[in-house]
C-alpha atoms as an extended CHARMM CRD file, in Angstrom:
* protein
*
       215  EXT
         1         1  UNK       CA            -21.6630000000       17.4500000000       10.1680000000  PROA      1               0.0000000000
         2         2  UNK       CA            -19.7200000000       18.8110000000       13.1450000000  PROA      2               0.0000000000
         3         3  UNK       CA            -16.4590000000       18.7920000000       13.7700000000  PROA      3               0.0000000000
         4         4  UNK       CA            -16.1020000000       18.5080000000       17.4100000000  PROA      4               0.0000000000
         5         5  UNK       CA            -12.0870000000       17.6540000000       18.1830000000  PROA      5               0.0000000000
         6         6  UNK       CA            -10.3020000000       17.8000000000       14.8960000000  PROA      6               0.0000000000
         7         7  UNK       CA             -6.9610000000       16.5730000000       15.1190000000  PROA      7               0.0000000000
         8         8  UNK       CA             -3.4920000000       16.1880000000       12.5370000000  PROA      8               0.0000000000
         9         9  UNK       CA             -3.8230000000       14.4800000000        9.8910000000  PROA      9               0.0000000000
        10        10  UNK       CA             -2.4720000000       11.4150000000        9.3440000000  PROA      10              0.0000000000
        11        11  UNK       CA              0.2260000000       10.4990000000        7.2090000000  PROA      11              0.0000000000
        12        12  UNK       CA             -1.4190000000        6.4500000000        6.6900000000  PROA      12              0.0000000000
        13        13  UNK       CA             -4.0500000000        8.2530000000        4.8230000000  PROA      13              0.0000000000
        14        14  UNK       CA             -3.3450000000        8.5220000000        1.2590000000  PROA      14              0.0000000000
        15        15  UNK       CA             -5.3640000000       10.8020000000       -1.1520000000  PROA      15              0.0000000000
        16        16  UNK       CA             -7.7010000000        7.9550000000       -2.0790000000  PROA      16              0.0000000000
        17        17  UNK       CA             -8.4350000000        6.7770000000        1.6130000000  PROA      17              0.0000000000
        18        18  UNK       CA             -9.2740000000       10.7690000000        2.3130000000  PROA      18              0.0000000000
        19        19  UNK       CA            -11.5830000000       10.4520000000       -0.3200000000  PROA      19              0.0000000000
        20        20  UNK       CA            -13.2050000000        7.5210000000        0.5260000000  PROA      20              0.0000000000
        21        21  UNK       CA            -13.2850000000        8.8780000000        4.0490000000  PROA      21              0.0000000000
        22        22  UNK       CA            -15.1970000000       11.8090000000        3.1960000000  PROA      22              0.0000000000
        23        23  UNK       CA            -18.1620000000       10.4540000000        0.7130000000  PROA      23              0.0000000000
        24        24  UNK       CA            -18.6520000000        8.0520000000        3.5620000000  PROA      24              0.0000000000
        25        25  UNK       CA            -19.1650000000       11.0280000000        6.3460000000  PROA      25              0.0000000000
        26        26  UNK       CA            -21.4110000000       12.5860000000        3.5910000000  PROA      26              0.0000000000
        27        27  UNK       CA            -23.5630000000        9.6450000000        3.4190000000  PROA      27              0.0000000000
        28        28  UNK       CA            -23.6810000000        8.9060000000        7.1460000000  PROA      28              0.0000000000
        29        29  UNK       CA            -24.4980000000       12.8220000000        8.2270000000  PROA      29              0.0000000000
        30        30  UNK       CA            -27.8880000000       11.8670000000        6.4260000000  PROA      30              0.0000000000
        31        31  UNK       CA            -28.7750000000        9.5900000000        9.4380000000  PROA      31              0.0000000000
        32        32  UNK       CA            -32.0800000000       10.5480000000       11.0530000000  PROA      32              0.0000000000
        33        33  UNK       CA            -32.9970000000        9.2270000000       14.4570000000  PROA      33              0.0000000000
        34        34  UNK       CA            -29.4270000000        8.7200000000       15.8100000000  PROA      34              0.0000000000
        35        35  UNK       CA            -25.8880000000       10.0670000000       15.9970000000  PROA      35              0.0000000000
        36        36  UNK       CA            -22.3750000000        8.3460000000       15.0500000000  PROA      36              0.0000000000
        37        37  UNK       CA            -19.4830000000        9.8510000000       16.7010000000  PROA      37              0.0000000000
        38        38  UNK       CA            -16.5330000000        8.9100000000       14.8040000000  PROA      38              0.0000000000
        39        39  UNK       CA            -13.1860000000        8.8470000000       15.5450000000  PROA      39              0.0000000000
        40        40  UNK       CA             -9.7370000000        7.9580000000       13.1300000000  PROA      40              0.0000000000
        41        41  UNK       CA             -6.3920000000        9.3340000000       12.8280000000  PROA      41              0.0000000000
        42        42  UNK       CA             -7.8010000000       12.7870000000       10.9960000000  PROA      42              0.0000000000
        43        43  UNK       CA            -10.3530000000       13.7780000000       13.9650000000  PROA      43              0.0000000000
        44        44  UNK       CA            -13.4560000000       13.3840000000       15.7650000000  PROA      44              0.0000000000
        45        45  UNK       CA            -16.8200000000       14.0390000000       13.9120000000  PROA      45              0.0000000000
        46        46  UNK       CA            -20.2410000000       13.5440000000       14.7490000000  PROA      46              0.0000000000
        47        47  UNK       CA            -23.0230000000       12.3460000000       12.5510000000  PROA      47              0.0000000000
        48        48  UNK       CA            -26.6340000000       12.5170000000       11.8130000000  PROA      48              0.0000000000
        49        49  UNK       CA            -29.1760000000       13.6570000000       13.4240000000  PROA      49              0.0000000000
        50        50  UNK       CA            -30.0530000000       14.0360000000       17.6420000000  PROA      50              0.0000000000
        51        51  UNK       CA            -32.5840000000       11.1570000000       18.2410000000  PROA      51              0.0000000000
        52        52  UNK       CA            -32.6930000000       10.9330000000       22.1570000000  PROA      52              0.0000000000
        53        53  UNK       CA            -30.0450000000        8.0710000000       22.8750000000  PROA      53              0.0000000000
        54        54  UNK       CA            -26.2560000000        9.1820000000       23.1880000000  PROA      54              0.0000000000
        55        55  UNK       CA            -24.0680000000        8.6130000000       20.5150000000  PROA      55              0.0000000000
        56        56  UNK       CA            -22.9360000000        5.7100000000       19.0930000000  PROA      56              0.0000000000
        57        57  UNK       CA            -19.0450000000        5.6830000000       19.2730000000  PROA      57              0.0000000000
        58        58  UNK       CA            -17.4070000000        4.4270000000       16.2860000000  PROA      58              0.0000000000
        59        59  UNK       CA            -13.4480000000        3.7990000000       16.4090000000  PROA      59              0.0000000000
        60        60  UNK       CA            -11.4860000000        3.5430000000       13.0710000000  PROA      60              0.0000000000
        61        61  UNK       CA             -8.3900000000        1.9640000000       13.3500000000  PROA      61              0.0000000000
        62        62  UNK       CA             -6.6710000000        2.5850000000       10.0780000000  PROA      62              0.0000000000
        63        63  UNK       CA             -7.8080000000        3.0870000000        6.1880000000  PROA      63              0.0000000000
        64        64  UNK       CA             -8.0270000000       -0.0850000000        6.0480000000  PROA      64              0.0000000000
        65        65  UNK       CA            -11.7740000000        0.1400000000        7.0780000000  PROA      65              0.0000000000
        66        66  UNK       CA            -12.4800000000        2.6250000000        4.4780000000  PROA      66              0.0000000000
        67        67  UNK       CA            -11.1710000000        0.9500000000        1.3190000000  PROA      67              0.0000000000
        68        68  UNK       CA            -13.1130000000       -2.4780000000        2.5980000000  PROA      68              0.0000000000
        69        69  UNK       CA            -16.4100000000       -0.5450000000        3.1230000000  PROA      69              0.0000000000
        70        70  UNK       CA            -15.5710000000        1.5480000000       -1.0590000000  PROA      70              0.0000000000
        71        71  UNK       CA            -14.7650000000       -2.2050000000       -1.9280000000  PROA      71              0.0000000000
        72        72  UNK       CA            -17.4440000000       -4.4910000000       -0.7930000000  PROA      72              0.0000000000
        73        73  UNK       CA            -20.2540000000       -2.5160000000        0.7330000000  PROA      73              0.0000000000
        74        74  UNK       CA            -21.6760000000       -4.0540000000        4.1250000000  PROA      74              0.0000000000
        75        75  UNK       CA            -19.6090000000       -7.1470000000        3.7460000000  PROA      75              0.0000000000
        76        76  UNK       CA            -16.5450000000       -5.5900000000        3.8300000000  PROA      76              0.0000000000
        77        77  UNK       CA            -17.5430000000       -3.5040000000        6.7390000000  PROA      77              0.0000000000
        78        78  UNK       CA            -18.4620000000       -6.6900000000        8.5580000000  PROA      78              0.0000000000
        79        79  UNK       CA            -14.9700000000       -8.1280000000        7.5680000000  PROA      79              0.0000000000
        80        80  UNK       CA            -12.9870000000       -5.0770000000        8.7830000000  PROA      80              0.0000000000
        81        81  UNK       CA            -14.5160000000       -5.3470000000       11.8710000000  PROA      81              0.0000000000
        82        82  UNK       CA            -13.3420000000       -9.1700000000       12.1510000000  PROA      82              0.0000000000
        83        83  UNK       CA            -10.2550000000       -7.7080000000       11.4900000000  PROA      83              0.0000000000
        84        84  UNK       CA             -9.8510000000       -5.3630000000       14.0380000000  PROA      84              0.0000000000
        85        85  UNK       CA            -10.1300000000       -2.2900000000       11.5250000000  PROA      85              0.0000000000
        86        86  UNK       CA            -13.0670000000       -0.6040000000       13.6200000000  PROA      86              0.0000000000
        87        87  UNK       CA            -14.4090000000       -0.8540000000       16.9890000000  PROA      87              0.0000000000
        88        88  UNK       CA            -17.8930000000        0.0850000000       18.2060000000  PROA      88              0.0000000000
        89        89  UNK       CA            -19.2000000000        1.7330000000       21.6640000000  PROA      89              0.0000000000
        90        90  UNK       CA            -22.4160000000       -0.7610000000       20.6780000000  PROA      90              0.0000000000
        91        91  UNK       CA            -22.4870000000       -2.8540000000       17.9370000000  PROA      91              0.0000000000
        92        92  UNK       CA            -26.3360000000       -3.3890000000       18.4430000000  PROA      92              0.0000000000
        93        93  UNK       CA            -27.1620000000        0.1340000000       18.6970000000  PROA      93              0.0000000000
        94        94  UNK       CA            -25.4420000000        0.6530000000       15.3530000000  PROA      94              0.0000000000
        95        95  UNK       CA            -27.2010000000       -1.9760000000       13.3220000000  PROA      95              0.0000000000
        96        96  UNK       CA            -30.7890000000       -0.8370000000       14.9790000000  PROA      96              0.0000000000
        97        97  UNK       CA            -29.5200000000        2.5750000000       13.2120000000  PROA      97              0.0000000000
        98        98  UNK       CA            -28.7420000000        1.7810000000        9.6600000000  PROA      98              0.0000000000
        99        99  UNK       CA            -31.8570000000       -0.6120000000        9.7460000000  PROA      99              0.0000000000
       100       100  UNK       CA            -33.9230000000        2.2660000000       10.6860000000  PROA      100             0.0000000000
       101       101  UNK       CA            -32.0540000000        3.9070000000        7.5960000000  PROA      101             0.0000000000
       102       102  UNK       CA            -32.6590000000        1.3260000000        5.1890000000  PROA      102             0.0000000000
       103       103  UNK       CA            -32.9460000000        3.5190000000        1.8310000000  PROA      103             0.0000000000
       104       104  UNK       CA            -29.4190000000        5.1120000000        3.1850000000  PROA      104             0.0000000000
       105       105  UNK       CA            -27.8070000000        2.1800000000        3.3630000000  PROA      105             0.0000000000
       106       106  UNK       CA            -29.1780000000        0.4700000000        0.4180000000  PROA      106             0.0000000000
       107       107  UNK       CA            -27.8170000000        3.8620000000       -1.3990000000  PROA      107             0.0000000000
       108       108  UNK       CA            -24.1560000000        3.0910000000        0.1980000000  PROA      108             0.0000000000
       109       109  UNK       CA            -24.5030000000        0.0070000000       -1.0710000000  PROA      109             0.0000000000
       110       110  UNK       CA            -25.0660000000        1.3340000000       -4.5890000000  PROA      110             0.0000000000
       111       111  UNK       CA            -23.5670000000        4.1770000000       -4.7320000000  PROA      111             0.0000000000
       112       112  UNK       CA            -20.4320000000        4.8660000000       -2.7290000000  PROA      112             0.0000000000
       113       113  UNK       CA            -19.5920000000        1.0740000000       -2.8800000000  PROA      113             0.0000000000
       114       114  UNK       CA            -19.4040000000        1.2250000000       -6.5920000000  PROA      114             0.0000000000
       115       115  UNK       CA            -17.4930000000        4.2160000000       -7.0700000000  PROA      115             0.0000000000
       116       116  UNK       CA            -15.1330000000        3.7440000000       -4.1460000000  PROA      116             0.0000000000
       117       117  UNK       CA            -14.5050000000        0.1350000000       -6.1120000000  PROA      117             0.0000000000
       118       118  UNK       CA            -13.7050000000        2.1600000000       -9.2640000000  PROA      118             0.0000000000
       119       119  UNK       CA            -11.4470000000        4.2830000000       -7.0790000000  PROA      119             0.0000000000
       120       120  UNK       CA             -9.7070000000        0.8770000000       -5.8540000000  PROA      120             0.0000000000
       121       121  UNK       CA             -9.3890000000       -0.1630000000       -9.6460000000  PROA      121             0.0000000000
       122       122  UNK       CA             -7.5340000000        2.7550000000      -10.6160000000  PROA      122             0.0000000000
       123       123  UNK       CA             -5.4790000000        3.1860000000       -7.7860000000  PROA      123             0.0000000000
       124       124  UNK       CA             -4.7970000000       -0.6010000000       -7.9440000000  PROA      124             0.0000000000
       125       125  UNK       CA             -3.6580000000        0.0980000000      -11.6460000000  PROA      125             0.0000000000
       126       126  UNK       CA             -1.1830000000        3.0420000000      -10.4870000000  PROA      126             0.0000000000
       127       127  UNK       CA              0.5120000000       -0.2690000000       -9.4150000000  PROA      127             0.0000000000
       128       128  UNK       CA              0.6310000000       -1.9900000000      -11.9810000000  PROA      128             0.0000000000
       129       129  UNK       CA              4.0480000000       -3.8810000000      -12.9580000000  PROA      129             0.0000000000
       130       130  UNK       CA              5.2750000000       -1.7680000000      -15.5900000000  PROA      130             0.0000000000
       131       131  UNK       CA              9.2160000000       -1.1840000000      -15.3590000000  PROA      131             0.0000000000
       132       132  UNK       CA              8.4840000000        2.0150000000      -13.2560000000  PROA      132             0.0000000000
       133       133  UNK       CA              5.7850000000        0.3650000000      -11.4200000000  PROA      133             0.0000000000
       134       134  UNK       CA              7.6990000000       -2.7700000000      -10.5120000000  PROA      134             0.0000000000
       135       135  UNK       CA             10.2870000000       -1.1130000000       -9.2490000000  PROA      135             0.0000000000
       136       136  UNK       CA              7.9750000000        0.8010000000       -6.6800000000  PROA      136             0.0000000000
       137       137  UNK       CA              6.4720000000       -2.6520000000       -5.8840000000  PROA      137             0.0000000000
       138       138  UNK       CA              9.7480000000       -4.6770000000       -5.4160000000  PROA      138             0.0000000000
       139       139  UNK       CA             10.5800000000       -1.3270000000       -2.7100000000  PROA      139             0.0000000000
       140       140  UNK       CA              7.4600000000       -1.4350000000       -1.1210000000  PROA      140             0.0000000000
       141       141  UNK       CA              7.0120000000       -5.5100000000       -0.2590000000  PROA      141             0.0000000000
       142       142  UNK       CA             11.2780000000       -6.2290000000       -0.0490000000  PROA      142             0.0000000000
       143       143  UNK       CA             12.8360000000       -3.5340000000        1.4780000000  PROA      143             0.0000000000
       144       144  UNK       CA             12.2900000000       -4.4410000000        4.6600000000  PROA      144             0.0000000000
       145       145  UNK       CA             15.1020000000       -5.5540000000        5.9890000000  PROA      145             0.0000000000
       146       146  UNK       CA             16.6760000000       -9.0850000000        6.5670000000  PROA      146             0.0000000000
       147       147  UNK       CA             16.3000000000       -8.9920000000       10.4740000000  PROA      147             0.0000000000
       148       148  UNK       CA             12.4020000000       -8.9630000000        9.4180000000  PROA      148             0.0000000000
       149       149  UNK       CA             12.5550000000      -11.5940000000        7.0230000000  PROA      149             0.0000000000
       150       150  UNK       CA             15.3840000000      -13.6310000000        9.8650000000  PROA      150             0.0000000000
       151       151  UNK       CA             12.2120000000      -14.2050000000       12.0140000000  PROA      151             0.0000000000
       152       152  UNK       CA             10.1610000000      -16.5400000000       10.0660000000  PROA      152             0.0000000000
       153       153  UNK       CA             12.6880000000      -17.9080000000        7.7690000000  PROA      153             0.0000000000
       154       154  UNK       CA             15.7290000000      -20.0860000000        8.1890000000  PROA      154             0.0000000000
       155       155  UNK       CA             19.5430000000      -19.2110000000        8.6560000000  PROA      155             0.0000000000
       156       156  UNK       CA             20.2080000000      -18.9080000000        4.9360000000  PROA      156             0.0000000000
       157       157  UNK       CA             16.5950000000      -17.0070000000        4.2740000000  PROA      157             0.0000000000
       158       158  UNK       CA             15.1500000000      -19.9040000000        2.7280000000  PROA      158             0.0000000000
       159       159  UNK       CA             11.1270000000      -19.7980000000        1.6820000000  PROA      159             0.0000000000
       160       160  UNK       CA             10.1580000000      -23.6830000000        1.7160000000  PROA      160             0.0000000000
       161       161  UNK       CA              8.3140000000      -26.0430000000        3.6260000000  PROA      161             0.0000000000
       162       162  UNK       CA             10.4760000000      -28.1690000000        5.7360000000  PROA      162             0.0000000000
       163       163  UNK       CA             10.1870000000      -31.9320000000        5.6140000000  PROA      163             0.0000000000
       164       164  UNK       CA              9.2120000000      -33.1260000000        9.7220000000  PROA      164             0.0000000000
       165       165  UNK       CA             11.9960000000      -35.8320000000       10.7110000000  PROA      165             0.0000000000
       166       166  UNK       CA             11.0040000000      -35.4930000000       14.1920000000  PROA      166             0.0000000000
       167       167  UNK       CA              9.8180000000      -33.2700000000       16.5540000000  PROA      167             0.0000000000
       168       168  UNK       CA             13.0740000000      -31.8560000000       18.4290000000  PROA      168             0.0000000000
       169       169  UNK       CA             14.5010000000      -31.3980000000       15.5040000000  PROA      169             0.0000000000
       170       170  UNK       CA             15.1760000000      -27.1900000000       14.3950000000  PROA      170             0.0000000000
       171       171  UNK       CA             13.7710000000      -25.9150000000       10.9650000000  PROA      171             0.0000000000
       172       172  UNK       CA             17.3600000000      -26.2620000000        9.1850000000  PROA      172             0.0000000000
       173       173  UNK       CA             17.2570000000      -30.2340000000        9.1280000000  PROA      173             0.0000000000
       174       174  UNK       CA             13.9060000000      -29.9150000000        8.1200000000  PROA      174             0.0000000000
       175       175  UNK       CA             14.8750000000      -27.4490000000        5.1850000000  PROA      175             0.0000000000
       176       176  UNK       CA             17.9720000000      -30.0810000000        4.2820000000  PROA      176             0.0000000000
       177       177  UNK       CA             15.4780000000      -32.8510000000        4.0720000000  PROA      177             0.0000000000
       178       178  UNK       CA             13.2200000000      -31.1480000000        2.0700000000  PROA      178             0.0000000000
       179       179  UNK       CA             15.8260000000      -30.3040000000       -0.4060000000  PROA      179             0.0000000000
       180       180  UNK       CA             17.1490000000      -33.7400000000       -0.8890000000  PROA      180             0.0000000000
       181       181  UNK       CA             13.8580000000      -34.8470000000       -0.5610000000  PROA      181             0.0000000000
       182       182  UNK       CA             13.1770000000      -32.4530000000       -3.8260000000  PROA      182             0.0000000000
       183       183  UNK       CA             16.4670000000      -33.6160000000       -5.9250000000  PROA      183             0.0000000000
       184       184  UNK       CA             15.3420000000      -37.1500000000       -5.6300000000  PROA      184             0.0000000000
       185       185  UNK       CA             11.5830000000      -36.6260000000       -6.9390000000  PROA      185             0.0000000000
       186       186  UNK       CA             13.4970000000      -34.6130000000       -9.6440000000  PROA      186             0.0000000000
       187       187  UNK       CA             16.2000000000      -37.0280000000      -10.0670000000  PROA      187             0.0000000000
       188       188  UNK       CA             18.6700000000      -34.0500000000      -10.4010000000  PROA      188             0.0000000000
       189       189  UNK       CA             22.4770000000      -35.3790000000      -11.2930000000  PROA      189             0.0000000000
       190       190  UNK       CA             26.0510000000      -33.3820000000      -11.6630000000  PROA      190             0.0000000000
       191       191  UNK       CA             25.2900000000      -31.9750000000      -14.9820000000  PROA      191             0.0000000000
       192       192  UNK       CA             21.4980000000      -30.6630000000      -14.2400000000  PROA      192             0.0000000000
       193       193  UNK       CA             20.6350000000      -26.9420000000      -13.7510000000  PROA      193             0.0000000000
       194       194  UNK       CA             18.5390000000      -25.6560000000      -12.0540000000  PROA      194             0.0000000000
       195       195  UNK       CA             16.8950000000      -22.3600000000      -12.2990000000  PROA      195             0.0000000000
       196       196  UNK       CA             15.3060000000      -20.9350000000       -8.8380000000  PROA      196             0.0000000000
       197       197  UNK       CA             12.9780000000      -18.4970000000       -9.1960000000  PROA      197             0.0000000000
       198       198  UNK       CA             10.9440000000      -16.9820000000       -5.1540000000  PROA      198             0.0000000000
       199       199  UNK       CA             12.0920000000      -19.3200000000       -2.9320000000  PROA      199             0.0000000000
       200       200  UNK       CA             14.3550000000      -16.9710000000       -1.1450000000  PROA      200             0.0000000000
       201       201  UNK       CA             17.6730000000      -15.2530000000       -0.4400000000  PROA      201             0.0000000000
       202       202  UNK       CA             20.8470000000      -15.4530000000       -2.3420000000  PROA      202             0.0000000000
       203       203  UNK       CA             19.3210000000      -18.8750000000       -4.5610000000  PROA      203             0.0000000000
       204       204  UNK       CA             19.3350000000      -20.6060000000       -1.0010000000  PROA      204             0.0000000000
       205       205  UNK       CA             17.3840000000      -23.7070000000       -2.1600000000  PROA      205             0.0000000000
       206       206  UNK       CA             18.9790000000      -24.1680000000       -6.0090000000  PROA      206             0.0000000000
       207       207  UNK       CA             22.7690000000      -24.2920000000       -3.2440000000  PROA      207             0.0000000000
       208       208  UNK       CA             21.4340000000      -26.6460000000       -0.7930000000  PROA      208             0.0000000000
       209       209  UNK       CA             19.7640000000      -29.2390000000       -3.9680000000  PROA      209             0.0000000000
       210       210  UNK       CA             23.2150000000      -28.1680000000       -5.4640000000  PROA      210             0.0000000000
       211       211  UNK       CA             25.2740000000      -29.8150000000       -2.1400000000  PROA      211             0.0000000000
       212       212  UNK       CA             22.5750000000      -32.6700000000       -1.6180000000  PROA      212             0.0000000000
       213       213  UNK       CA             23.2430000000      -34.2120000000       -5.3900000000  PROA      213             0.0000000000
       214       214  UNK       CA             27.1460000000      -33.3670000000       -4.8470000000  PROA      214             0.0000000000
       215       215  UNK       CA             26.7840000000      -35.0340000000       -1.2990000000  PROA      215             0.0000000000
């Protein structure tokens, strides 16, 4: 394995994706017949062995391609590059080289695919919603800020599907419909409560079915 334009690190890859990163560039280094030269946010390596043809350039986006390939192997490789997680100089060229490598990709198949999956588990289970844990979870997916959350949702920051009165018409008579729409299905009167649990901002929806009975 040669190093040929190592550059900073990245700070988008975590401890696990570096380790993911680097049992794949083990197992691809064992390529006979044909080179890889592989680029991400940590450097530029090249892989395998000379076989006559020039490299085959391989362009990773993000981590993202890494924990797909730990997870699921060929398929997820296949599905992180429908994603736009790698690019390749020649796609052809590549597959032609792994299917000359068969036993080294059945091995990745096996073997890094399983363990990088048992890497996922655990680092999915760092996660887990314990107090501590939901706390870092709530952080991570809502602090983002409501001009974020302003562009796909309505005024009030309102998750809900909008019932169509006609085509002109902006999402907030669609959200008002919906609502009424919702407190006549549930037949809601003046001495109902209602508990409103994800469907946005400051209990948006629970107000507006709130107004819509008192209106």
């Amino acid at each position: 394995m040669n190093s040929v334009a190592a550059s900073a690190s990245s700070s988008s890859f975590g401890a696990l994706d570096r380790f993911l990163r680097s049992r794949l560039l083990r197992e691809l280094d064992a390529l006979q017949g044909g080179e890889i030269e592989l680029s991400d946010a940590l450097g530029n390596i090249r892989l395998g062995a000379p076989g006559g043809d020039a490299p085959i350039r391989l362009e990773v986006n993000g981590p993202a391609f890494y924990r797909a390939l730990a997870s699921n192997g060929s398929v997820g490789a296949a599905e992180a590059y429908m994603d736009g997680d790698w690019d390749c100089s020649d796609l052809v060229a590549l597959v032609r080289l792994l299917v000359r490598n068969r036993d080294l990709l059945d091995g990745m198949e096996r073997g890094p695919a399983r363990l990088g999956g048992w890497a996922m588990k655990a680092w999915h289970a760092l996660w887990r919603n314990t107090h501590a844990g939901a706390r870092r979870n709530i952080a991570a997916h809502y602090d983002l800020g409501n001009p974020f959350f302003r562009l796909f949702l309505s005024d009030d920051l309102m998750y809900s599907l909008g019932a169509l009165r006609r085509d002109d018409d902006t999402l907030r008579p669609h959200q008002l419909a919906s609502c009424r729409a919702s407190a006549r299905s549930l037949r809601l009167t003046a001495e109902d409560h209602v508990v409103e649990i994800g469907t946005g901002w400051v209990v948006s929806r629970s107000m507006l079915l709130a107004r819509s009975v008192a209106g």
